[in-house]
C-alpha positions as CSV (number, residue, x, y, z in Angstrom):
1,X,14.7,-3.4,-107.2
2,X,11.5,-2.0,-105.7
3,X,9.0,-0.1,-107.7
4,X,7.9,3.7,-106.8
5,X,5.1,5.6,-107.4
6,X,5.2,9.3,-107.4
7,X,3.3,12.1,-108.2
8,X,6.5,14.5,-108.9
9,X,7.0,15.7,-105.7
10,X,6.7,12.9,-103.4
11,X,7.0,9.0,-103.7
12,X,5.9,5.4,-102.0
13,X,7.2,2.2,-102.3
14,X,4.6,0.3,-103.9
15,X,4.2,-3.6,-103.2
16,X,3.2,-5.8,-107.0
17,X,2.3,-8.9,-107.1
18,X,5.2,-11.7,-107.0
19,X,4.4,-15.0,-108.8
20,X,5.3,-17.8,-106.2
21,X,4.6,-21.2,-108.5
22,X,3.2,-21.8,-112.0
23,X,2.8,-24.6,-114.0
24,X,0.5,-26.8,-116.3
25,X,-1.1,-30.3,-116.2
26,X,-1.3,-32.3,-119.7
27,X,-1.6,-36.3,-118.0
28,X,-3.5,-37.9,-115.9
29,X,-2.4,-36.2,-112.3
30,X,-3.9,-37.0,-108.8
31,X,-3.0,-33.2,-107.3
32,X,0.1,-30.6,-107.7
33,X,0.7,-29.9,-104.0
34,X,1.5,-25.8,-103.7
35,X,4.3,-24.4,-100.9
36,X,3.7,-21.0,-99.7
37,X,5.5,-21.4,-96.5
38,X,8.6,-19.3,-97.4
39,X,6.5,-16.3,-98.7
40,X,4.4,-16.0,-95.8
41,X,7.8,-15.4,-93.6
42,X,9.0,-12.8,-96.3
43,X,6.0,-11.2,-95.6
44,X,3.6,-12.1,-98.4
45,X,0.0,-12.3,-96.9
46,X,-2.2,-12.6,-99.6
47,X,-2.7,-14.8,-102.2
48,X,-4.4,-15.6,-105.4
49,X,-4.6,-18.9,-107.2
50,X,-5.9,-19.1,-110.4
51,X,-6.8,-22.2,-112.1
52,X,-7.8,-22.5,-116.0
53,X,-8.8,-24.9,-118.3
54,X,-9.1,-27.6,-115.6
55,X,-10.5,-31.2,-116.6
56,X,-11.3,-33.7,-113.7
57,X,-14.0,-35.9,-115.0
58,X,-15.8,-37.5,-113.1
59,X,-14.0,-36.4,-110.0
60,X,-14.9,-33.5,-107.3
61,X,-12.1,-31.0,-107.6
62,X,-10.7,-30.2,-104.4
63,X,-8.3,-27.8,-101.9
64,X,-6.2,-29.6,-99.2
65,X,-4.3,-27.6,-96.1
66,X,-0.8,-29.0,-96.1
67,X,0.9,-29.3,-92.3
68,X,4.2,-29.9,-94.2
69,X,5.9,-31.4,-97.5
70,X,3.6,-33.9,-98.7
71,X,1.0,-33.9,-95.3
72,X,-2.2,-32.8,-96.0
73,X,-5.0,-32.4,-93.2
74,X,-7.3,-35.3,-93.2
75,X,-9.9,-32.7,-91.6
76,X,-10.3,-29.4,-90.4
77,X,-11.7,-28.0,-93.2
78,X,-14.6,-25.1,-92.5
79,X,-16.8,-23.2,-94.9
80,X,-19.6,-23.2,-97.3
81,X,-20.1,-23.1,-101.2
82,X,-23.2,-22.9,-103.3
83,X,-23.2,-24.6,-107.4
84,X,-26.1,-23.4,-109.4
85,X,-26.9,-23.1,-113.2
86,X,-27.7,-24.7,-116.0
87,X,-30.6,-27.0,-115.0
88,X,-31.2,-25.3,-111.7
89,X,-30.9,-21.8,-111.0
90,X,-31.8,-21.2,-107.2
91,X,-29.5,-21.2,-104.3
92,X,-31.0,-23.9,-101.5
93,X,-30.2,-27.4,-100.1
94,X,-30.0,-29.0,-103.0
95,X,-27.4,-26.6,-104.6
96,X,-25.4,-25.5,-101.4
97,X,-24.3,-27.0,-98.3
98,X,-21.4,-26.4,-95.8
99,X,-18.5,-28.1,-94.8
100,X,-17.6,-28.7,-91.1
101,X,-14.2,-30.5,-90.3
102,X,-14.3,-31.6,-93.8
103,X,-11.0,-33.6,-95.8
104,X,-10.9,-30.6,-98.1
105,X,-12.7,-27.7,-99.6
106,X,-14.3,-28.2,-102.5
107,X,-14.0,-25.8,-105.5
108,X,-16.9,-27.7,-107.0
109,X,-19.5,-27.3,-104.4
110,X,-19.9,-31.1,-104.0
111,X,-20.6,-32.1,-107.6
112,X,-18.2,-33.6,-109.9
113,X,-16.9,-32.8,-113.5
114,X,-18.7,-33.7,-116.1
115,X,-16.9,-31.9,-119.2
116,X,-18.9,-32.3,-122.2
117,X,-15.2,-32.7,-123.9
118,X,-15.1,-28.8,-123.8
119,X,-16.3,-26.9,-121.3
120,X,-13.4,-26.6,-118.4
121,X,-13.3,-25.5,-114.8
122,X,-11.4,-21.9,-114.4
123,X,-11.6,-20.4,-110.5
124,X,-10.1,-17.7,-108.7
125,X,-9.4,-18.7,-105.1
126,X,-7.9,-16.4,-102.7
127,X,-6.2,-16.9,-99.4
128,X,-5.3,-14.4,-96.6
129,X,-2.4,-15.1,-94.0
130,X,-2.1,-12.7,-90.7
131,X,1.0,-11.0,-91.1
132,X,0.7,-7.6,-88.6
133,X,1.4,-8.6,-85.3
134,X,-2.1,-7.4,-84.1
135,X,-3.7,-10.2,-85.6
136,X,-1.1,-13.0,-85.4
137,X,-0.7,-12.4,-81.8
138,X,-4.4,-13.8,-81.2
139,X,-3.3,-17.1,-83.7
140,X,-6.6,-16.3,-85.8
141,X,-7.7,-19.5,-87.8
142,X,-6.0,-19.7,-91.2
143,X,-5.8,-19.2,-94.4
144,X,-9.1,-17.8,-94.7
145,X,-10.1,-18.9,-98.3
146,X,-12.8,-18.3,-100.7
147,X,-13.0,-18.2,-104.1
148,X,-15.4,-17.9,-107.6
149,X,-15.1,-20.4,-110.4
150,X,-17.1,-22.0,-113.6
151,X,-17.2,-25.2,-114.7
152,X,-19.4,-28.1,-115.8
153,X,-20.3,-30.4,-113.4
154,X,-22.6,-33.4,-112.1
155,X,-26.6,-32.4,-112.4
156,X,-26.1,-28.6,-112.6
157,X,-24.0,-28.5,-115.9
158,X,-23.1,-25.0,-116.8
159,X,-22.5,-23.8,-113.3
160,X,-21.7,-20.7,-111.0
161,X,-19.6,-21.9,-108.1
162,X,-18.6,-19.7,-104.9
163,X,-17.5,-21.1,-101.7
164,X,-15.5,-20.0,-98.4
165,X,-14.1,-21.3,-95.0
166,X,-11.3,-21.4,-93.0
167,X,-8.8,-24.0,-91.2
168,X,-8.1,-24.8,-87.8
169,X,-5.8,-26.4,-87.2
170,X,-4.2,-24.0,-89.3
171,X,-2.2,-24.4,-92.6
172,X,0.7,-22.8,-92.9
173,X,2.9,-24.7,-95.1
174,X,0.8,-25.3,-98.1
175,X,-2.6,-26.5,-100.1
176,X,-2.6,-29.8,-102.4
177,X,-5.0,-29.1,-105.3
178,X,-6.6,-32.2,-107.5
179,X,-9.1,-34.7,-107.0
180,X,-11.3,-35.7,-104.0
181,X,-9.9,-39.6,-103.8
182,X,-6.8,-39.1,-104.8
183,X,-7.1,-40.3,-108.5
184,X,-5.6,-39.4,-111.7
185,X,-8.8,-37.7,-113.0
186,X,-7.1,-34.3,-113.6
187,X,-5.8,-34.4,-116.9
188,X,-5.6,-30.9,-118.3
189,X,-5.5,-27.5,-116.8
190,X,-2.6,-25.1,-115.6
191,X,-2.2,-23.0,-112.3
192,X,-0.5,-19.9,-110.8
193,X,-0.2,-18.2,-107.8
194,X,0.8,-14.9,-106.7
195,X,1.8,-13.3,-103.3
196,X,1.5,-9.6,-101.8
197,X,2.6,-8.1,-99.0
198,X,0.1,-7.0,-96.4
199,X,-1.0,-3.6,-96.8
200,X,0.1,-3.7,-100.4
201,X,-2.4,-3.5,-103.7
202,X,-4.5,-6.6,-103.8
């Protein structure tokens, strides 16, 4: 049923946000691999992740494009993140760098976990998909992705993470999220992610 707002006189359709995929890790887990295929052609064009109470010692924790079930890109991974905190407050080269036709992005900004046993990663990553004509017709680069996250990690400790990029080729089947080799590193932690239709109230 769709949901109306209206002042008493007049009314609009307004457009919520539709949770897609949920779930929890509590073993040892290489990566959870996320479809968002069929929203996109329903006409869901923006997206938010969140992750919470993520452990992956040891490991960098990671985003992957998918090209199809169980294909993630090898490359073609753009952007840039910064990780500052704890033992180093300033943003420069040695707490930032960018990512050029990278395996993945990394939600970590290059460092790995190192948990203390208690202080878990938690980050809000958000992805946008063309989904007006206008902009698919020029086949933009996509998802564009960025996100803001915490967690204690390699050197830093206590850290602010942000980070951004895009994809080309583009992926538009999916994103694996888990470890940067593929180990079983992430243990603990649980994700969600929820759609809305272009135009609608992100």
């Amino acid at each position: 049923m769709a949901f109306y707002v209206t002042d008493g006189t007049t009314a609009r359709q307004q457009n919520t946000g539709v949770v897609f995929v949920e779930g929890k890790v509590t073993t040892g887990t290489s990566h959870v691999d996320i479809r968002y295929d069929q929203a996109r052609t329903a006409g869901y064009g923006f997206f938010i992740l969140d992750l919470t109470g993520i452990r992956h010692e040891s490991k960098e924790f990671t985003i992957r494009g998918l090209t199809a079930a169980n294909t993630p890109g090898t490359n073609g991974h753009y952007g840039g993140y910064y990780n500052h905190g704890e033992t180093d407050g300033t943003i420069d080269s040695s707490t930032s760098s960018n990512m050029s036709n990278q395996a993945y992005w990394s939600l970590t900004g290059g460092r790995t976990g190192n948990h203390g046993s208690r202080y878990l990663g938690n980050w809000r990553i958000y992805m946008t998909f063309p989904v007006d004509s206008s902009i698919t017709d020029v086949n933009g680069s996509r998802p564009n992705i960025w996100w803001r996250g915490t967690d204690r990690t390699s050197s830093i400790l206590s850290a602010n993470i942000a980070g951004g990029g895009t994809a080309v080729p583009s992926f538009d089947y999916g994103i694996r999220v888990g470890t940067d080799d593929g180990s079983a590193n992430w243990d603990l932690g649980s994700y969600c992610l929820t759609g809305y239709k272009e135009g609608g109230q992100f």
